[in-house]
C-alpha positions as semicolon CSV with decimal commas, in nm:
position;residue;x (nm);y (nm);z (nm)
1;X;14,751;0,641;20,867
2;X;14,786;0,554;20,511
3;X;14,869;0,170;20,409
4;X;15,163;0,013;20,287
5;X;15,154;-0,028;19,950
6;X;15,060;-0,416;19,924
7;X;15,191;-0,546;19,598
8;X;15,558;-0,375;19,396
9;X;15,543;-0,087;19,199
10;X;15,538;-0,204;18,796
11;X;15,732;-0,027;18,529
12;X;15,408;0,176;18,368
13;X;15,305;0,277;18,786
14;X;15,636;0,411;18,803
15;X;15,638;0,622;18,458
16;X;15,309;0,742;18,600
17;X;15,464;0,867;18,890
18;X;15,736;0,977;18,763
19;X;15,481;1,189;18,566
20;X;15,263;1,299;18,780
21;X;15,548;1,446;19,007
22;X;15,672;1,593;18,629
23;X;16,062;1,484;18,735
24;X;16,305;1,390;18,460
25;X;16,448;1,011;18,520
26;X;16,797;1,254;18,640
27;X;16,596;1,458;18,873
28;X;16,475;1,079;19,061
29;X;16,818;0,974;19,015
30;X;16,925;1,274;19,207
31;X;16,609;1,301;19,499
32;X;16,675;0,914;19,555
33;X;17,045;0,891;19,558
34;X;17,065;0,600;19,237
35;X;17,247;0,633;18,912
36;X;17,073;0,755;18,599
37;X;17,085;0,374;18,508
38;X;16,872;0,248;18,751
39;X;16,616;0,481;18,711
40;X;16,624;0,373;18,303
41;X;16,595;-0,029;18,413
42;X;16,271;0,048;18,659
43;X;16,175;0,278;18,373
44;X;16,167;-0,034;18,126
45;X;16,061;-0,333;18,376
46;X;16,456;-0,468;18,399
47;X;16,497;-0,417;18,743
48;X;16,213;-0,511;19,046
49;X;16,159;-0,161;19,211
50;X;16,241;-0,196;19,564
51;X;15,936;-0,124;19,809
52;X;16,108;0,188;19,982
53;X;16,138;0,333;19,707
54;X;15,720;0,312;19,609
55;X;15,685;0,426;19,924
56;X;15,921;0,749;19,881
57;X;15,789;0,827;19,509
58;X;15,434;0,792;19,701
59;X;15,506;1,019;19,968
60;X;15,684;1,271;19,751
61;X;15,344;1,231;19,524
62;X;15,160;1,398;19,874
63;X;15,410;1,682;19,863
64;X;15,286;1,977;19,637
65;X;15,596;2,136;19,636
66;X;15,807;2,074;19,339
67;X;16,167;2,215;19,423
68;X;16,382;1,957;19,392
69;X;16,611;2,065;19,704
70;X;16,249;2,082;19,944
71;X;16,147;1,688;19,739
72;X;16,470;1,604;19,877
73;X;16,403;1,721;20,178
74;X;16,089;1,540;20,193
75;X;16,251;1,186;20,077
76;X;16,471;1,250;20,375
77;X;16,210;1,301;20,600
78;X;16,010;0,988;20,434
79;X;16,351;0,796;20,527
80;X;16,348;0,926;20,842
81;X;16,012;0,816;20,962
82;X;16,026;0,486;20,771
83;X;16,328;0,373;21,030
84;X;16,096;0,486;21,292
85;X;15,815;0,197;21,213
């Protein structure tokens, strides 16, 4: 079982991720289900990122697949088991 992230994502960790899983800040807008803006105010440290949504960029990190229609798939399953715990 992996462990809940223990401390909120900062700006730089989430341009890493955001990196890493080689989306555009559209392409999270879209998988997550925020406006473009939101995505540009976690991108520069104006807005706290909200825990779930480490936790979805994290599990969508574990996913090799890059097709945005399957990562949304996978955020929905992420959702899904997160209302589970």
């Amino acid at each position: 079982m992996t462990d809940f992230p223990k401390k909120n994502l900062t700006a730089e960790e989430f341009k890493d991720l955001q990196a890493e899983l080689g989306l555009k800040a559209l392409d999270i807008a879209e998988i997550l289900e925020v406006s473009k803006t939101t995505v540009t105010r976690w991108r520069k440290g104006l807005t706290a990122i909200p825990q779930p949504v480490h936790l979805a960029l994290l599990y969508l990190k574990s996913q090799k697949d890059q097709d945005i229609d399957k990562l949304k798939q996978a955020l929905r399953d992420c959702l899904n088991r997160l209302d589970e715990l």
